[in-house]
C-alpha positions as CSV (number, residue, x, y, z in Angstrom):
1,X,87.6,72.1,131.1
2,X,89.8,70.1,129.0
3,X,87.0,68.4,127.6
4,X,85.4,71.3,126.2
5,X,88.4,73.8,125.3
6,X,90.8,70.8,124.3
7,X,94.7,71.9,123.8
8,X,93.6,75.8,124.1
9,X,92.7,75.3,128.1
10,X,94.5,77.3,130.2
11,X,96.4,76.1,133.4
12,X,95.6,76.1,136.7
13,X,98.6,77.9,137.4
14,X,97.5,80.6,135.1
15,X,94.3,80.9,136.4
16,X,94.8,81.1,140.1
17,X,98.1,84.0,139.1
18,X,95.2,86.2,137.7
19,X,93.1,85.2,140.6
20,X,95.8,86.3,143.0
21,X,96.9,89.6,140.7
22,X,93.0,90.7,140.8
23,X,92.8,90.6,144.5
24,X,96.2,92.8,145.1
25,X,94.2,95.2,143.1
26,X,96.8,94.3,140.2
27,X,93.2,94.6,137.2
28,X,95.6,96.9,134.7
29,X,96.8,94.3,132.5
30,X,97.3,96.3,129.7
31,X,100.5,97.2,131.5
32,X,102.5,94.1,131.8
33,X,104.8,92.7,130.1
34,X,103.2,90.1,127.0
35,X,105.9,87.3,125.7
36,X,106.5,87.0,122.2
37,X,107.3,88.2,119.1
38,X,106.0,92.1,118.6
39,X,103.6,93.5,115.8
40,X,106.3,95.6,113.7
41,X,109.7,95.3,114.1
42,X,111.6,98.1,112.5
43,X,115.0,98.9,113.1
44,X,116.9,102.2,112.0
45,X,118.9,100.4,109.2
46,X,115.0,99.6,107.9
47,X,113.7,102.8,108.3
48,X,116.9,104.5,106.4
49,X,116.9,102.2,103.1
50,X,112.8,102.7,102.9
51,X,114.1,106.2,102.9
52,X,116.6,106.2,100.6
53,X,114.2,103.7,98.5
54,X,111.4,106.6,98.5
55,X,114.1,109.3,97.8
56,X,115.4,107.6,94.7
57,X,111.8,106.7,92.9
58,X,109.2,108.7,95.1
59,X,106.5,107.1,92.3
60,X,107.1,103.8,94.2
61,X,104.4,101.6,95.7
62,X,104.6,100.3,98.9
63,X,104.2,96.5,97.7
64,X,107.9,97.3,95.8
65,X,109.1,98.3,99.0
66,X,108.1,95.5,100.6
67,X,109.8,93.2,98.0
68,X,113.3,94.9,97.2
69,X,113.8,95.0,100.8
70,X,112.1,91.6,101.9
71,X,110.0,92.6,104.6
72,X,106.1,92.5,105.5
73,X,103.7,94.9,103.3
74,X,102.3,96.0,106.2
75,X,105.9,96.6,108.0
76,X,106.7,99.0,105.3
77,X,103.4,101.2,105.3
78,X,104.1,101.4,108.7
79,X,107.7,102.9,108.5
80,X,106.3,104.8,105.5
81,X,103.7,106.7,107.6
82,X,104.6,106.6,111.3
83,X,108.2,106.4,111.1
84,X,108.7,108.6,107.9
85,X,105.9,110.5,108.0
86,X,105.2,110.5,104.2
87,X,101.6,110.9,102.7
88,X,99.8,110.7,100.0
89,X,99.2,113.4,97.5
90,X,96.1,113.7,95.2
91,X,96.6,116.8,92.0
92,X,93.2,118.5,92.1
93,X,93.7,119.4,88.6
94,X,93.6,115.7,87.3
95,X,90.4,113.4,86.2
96,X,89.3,110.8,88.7
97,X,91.1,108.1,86.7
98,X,94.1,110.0,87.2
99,X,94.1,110.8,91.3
100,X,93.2,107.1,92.0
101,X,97.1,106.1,90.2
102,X,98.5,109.2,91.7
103,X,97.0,108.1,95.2
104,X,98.4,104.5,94.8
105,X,102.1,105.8,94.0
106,X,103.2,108.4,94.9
107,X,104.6,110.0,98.4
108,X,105.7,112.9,99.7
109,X,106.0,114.5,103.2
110,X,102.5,115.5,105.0
């Protein structure tokens, strides 16, 4: 197998725990435990000075989140809609040209 899958083979070891978890009827893996670094890491300090960032300019994009606080783009969406709970708001009284910038920079609470 090493000749065809190189460095990216997996062990026997590996192989024969799966083998052995499959047999005990142990097929959820889904449920245990993965090693490594997780997807978003947010902590409350985080989620409190997006917060205070939002509450201070609420016309600011996501992107100058990210960079006044030095974290991941995506990180900061995240805390912006999960852990905040802000959205976006569109005026129905403006031209199209006008709810594409208001979409991009401003939030509010959904």
């Amino acid at each position: 197998m090493k000749e065809v899958y190189g460095e990216q083979c997996l062990a026997r070891c590996t192989i024969f725990r799966w083998c052995q978890r499959y047999v005990a009827q142990r097929v959820h893996i889904k449920d245990l435990k993965c090693p490594g670094q997780a997807h978003v890491l947010t902590n409350s300090a985080t989620t409190l000075a997006v917060n205070e960032l939002i509450r201070q300019n609420r016309r600011i994009t996501t992107r100058e989140v990210a960079v006044e606080l030095s974290i991941n783009k995506g990180t900061a969406l995240y805390i912006i809609h999960k852990k905040l709970g802000y959205g976006k708001v569109v005026h129905s009284g403006c031209p199209s040209i006008c709810q594409r910038i208001t979409r991009r920079r401003e939030w509010v609470f959904a």
